[in-house]
N, C-alpha and C positions, 0 to 999 in steps of 0.2 A: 070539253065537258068534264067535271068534275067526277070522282068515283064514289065520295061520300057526300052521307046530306049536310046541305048547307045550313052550317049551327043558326040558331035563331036569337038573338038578343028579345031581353024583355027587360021592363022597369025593374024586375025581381031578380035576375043572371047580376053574379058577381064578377064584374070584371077588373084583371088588373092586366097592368100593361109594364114591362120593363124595356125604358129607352136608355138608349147612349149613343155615340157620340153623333153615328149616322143621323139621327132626329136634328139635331144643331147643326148638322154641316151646311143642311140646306140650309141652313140661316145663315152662315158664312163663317162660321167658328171651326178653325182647321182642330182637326182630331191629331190626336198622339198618335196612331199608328196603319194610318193612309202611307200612301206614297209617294207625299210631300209631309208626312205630317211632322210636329214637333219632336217627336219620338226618336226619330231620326236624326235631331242633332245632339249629341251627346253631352255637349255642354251646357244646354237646357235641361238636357234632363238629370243634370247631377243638381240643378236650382229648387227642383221636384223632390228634393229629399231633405231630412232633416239634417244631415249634418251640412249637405253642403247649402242650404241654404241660410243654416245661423254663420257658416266660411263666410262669407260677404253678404249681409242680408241687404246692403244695397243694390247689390246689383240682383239678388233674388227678388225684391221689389222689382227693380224696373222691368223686370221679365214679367212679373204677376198686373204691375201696371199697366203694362201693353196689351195684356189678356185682358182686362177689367175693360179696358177701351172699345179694343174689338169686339167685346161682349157686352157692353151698352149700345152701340150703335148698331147692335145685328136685331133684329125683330124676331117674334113667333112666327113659325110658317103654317100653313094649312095643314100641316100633319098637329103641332102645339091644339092652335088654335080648336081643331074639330073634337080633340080629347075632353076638354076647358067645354066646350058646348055641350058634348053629350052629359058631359055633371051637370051643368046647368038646366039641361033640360028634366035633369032629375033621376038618372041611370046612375048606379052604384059603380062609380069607376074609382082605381085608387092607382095614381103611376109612381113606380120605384125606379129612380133615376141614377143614372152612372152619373150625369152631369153635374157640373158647378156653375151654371150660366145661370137658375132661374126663368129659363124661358118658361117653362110650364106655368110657372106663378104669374109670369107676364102676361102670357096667354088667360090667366082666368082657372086655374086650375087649382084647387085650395087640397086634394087629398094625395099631397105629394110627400114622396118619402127619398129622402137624400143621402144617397146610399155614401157617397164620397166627401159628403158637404157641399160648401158654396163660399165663394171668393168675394162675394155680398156679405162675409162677416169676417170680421177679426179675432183674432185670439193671441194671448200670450205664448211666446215659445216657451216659457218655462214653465215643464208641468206641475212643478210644485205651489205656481202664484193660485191664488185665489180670484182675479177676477175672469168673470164668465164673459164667454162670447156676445159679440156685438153687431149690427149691423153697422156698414159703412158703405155709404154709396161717391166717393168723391172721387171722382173721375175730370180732369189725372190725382192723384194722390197730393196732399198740401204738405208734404214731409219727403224728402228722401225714402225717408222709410219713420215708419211708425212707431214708438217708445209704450212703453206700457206705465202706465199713471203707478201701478202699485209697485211694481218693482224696480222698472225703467229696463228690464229685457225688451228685443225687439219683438215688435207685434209680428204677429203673420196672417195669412188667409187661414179663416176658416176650412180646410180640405183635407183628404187625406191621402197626403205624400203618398211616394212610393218607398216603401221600406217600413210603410206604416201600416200597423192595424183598423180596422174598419169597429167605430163604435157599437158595443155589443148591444145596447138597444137599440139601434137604428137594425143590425140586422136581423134580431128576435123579429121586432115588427114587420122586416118585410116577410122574413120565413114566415107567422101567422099570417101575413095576408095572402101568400102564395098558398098556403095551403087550406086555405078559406076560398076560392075562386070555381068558375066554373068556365070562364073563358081569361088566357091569358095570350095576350099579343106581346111578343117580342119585336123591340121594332128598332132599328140601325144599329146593333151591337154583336161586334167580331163572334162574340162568346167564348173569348181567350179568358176573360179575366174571371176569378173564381173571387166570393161566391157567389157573384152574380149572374156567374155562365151558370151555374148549379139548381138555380130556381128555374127555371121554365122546364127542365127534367122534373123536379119535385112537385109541381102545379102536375105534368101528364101522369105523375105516378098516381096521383092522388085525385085521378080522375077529370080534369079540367082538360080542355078543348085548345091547343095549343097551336098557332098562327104566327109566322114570324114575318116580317116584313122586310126587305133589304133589298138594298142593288146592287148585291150575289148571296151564294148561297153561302154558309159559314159551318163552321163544326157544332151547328144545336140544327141543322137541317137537316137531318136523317133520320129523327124522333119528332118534329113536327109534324102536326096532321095538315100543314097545308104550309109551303110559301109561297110567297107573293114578290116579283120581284119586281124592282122599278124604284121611282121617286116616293119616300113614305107621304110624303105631303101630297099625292097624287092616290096613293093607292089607300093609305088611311082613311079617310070620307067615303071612297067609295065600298072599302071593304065593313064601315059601319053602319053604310046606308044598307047595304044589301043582307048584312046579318040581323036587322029589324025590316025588313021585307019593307023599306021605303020609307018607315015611319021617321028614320030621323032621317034630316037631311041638313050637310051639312052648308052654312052660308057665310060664306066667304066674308070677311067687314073690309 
């Protein structure tokens, strides 16, 4: 039995949700920092930076290639999926994502905010060129690696490295949305990385109802008014069915 009341969802509750990587895993997209994860091999993760992936941007391609692959052929799972539904049915939800897979958009979810980017766009490595990022869906890639038409630097993913800065309006926007909310679910993310680990403190300071989902507990569970632990694609439907007393239900396609 629960000690507090259980929060109530309405068409009118501002809810946001910040996912990473735990949300994709069920989908089959291995995380940087599990206990098989990429993370772990160190020569991948020097491909994850800027310098060392203009050092060989071929073979930092064939590493982001291989990502792009497993990350087309993995699906939304019923954690995606039931977020994508509750906007549809018309509930003010907005998710700020670690992720660069796009599953949320795949799923149906249009008020998503990309905290790191997406590997679904290109961009020049040189920050001086002029042309703006682009979508590319070509899976496997038709290049070694990818040229930039105005300069002829090598393209890269739209993401942002390690060693790099997170775009200052992408994170303006989600700080206004965390602090616009009145229920915020955190769902599959360590809470190592900052400032992402930083908002779901900032939503409870500032009054919001805060709900973490995971399978364990992480260093943002001790200021949470509730976890949940388990599968999110298992526990997410059920825990937004039960915070609208039945009214949404979610239905599997």
């Amino acid at each position: 039995m629960q000690d507090k009341p259980i929060f109530r969802i309405t068409k009118s509750t501002k809810i946001s949700v910040l996912s990473g990587a735990g949300i994709s895993a069920e989908s089959g997209i291995p995380t940087f920092r599990s206990a098989d994860g990429l993370w772990n091999d160190a020569n991948l993760v020097k491909l994850a930076t800027p310098r060392g992936f203009l050092a060989d941007p071929e073979r930092g391609w064939e590493f982001y290639d291989k990502r792009r692959q497993n990350m087309a052929a993995c699906k939304p799972n019923h954690a995606h999926l039931s977020l994508a539904q509750m906007e549809k049915d018309g509930y003010d939800i907005t998710v700020i994502t670690q992720n660069i897979d796009r599953l949320h958009q795949r799923a149906g979810s249009t008020g998503v905010i990309e905290l790191h980017g997406t590997v679904w766009e290109l961009k020049c490595s040189n920050p001086s060129c002029a042309m703006s990022p682009f979508e590319n869906h070509d899976v496997p890639l038709k290049e070694k690696y990818p040229i930039c038409d105005y300069c002829h630097s090598p393209l890269r993913p739209n993401v942002v490295f390690f060693e790099e800065m997170l775009d200052e309006k992408v994170v303006r926007a989600a700080n206004a949305r965390t602090l616009d909310t009145d229920l915020f679910l955190v769902i599959g993310t360590s809470g190592i990385v900052y400032p992402a680990a930083g908002f779901a403190e900032l939503a409870k300071m500032n009054g919001a109802y805060v709900v973490e989902l995971n399978i364990e507990e992480t260093q943002l569970t001790y200021f949470c008014d509730e976890t949940r632990l388990g599968k999110c694609g298992e526990t997410l439907p059920a825990l937004l069915e039960e915070f609208t007393g039945g009214e949404y239900k979610f239905i599997s396609g």
